[in-house]
C-alpha positions as CSV (number, residue, x, y, z in Angstrom):
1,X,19.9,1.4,-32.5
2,X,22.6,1.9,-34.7
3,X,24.1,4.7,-37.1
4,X,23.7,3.8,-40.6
5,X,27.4,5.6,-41.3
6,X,29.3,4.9,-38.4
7,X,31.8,7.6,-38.8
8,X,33.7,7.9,-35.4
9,X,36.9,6.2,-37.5
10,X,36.9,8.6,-40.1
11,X,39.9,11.2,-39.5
12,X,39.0,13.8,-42.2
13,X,35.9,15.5,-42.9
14,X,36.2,13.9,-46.0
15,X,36.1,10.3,-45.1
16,X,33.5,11.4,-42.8
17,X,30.7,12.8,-46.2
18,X,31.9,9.8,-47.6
19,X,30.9,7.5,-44.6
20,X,27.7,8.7,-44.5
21,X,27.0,9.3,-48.4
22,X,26.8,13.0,-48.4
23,X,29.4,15.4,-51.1
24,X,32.7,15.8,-49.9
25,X,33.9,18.6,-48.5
26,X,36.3,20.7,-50.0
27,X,39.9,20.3,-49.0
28,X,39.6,24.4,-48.1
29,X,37.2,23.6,-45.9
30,X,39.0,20.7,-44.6
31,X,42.3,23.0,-43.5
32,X,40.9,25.5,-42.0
33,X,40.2,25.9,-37.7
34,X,36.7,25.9,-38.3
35,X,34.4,25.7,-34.8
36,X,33.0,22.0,-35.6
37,X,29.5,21.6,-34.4
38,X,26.5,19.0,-34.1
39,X,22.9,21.3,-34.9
40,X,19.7,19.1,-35.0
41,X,16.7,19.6,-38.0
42,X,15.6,22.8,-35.9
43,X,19.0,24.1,-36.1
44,X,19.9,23.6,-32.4
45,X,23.5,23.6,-31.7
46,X,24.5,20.5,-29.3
47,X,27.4,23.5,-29.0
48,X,30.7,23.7,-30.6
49,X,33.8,21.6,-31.0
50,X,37.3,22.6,-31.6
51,X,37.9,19.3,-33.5
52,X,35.6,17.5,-36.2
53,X,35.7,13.8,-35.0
54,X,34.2,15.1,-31.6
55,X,31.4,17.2,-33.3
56,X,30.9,13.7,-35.7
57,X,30.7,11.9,-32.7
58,X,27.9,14.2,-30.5
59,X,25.8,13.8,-34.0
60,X,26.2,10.0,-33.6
61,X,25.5,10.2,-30.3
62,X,22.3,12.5,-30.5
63,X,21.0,10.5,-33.8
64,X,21.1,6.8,-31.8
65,X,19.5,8.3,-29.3
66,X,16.8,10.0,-30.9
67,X,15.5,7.8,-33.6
68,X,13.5,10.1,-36.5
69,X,15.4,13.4,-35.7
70,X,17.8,14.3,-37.9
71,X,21.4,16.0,-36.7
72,X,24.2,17.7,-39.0
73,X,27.7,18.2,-38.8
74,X,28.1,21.8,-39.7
75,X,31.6,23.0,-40.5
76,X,31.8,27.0,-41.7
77,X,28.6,26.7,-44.2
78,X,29.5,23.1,-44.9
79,X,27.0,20.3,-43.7
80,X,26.7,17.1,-43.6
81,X,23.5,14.5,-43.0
82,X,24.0,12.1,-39.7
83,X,20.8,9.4,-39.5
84,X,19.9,6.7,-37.3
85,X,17.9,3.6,-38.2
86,X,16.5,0.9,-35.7
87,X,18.5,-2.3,-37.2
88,X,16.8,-5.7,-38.2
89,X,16.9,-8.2,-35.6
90,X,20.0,-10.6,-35.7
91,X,19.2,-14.1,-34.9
92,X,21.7,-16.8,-34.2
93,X,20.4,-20.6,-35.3
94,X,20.7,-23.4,-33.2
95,X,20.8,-26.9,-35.3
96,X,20.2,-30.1,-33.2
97,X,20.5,-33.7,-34.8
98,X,20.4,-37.0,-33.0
99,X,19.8,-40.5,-33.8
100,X,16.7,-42.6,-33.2
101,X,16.8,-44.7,-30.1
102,X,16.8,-48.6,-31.4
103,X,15.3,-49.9,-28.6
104,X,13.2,-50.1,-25.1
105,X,14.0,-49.5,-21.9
106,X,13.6,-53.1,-21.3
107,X,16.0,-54.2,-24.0
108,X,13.5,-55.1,-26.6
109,X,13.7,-53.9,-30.0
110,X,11.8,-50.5,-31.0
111,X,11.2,-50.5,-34.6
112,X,9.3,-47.6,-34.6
113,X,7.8,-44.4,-33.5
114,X,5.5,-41.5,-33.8
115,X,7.7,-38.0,-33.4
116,X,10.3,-36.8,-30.7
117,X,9.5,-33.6,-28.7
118,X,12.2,-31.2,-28.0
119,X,12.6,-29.1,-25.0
120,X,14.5,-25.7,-24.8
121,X,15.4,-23.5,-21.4
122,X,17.4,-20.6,-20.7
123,X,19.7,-20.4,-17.7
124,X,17.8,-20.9,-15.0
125,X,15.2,-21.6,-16.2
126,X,12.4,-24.1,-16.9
127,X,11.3,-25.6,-20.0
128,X,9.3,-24.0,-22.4
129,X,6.8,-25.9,-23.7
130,X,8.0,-29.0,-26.1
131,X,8.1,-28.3,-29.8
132,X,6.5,-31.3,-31.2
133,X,8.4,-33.1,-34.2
134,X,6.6,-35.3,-36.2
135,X,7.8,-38.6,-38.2
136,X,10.1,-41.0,-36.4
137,X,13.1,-40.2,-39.6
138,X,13.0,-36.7,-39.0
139,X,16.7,-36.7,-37.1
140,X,17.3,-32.9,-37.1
141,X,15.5,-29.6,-36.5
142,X,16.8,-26.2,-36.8
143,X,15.3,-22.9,-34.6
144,X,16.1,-19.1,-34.6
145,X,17.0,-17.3,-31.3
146,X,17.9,-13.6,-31.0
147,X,21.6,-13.4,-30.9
148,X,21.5,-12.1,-27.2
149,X,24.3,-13.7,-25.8
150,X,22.4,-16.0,-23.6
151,X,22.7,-19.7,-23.2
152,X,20.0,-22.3,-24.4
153,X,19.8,-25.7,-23.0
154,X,17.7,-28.8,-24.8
155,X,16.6,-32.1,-24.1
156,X,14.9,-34.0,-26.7
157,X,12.4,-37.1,-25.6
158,X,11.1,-40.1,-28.1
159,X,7.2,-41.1,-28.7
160,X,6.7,-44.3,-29.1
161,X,3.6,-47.1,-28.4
162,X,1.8,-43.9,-27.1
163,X,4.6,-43.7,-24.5
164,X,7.1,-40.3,-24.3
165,X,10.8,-41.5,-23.4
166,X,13.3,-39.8,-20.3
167,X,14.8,-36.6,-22.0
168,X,18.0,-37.0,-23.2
169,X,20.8,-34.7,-21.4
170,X,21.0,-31.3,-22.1
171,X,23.3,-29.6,-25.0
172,X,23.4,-25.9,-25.1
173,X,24.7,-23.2,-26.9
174,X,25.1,-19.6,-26.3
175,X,23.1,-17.2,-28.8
176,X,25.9,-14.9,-29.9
C-alpha cells in the first residue's frame, strides 16, 4: 500500500492540503493551537494531537492500513481528505544476450541450430522450468520480475541435431 499524498514532509498545514490536492487552509487557521486530530468517514477520532504533522501522520498511518476507508485531518472546522490506493506492481527487467556456440563438443563445426532454452532460479532454489527460445539468431531475450529485491540466477543451453547442450554458468541479478 501506499498514500497517494505522502505528506509526513510537509511542515505546514498548507503544504499538507496541497500534498494531497485538497484547498488550503487559511493562514488563521494555520497559527492558531488548534487540537490536530485524525477522524475516519464515520467521524471517529483516532484522538487528538497537539501538533499537525503527528495528526497527518496517524491519517497516513490508519489510511495504508485500511484500504477503502477514508480518514481526515481535522483542524478547528478545517478538513482535509487523506486516501490510500493499492499501487501497480513495479517490475524490474532482466535482459540476457549471448552468442551462439560455433561449434561441438567434439571440435567440429556447428553451423546450425534449432532454439536455446533458458533456465531461471531463485536463491536456493531449483530451476523453473526452461523458457523455450526459438530460431538459432535469436541472441537476446528480455523477462519481467517483481522488483522484490531477490536474486535470479540463469543458465541458458543450445539445441542442436536434436541434442540440448550443458548449461552455460549462471549470471544473476538482484530484482531491485
Amino acid at each position: 500500500m501506499r498514500v497517494l499524498a505522502y505528506c509526513l514532509l510537509c511542515v505546514t498545514a498548507a503544504a499538507y492540503a496541497a500534498c494531497v490536492g485538497a484547498a488550503e487552509i487559511p493562514q488563521p487557521v494555520r497559527d492558531t493551537a488548534y487540537d490536530w486530530r485524525c477522524v475516519d468517514d464515520q467521524g471517529v477520532s483516532l484522538g487528538n494531537r497537539q501538533r499537525q504533522d503527528l495528526a497527518i501522520y496517524d491519517c497516513i498511518k490508519a489510511a495504508t492500513e485500511n484500504a477503502g476507508r477514508t480518514y481526515f485531518v481535522e483542524a478547528g472546522r478545517y478538513r482535509v481528505r487523506v486516501d490510500a490506493t493499492t499501487p501497480e506492481p513495479t517490475t524490474v527487467p532482466a535482459a540476457l544476450n549471448w552468442t551462439a556456440p560455433t561449434q561441438n563438443t567434439d571440435g567440429t563445426p556447428l553451423t546450425t541450430g534449432t532454439g536455446y532454452r533458458l533456465y531461471v532460479r531463485t536463491e536456493g532454489g531449483t530451476y523453473d522450468a526452461p523458457i523455450e527460445i526459438a530460431g538459432w539468431s535469436t541472441l537476446s531475450h528480455t523477462l519481467d520480475f517483481p522488483a522484490d529485491g531477490q536474486r535470479r540466477y540463469f543458465a541458458l543451453t543450445a539445441l542442436a541435431n536434436g541434442e540440448e547442450s550443458a548449461k552455460t554458468g549462471e549470471v544473476s541479478k538482484v530484482m531491485q
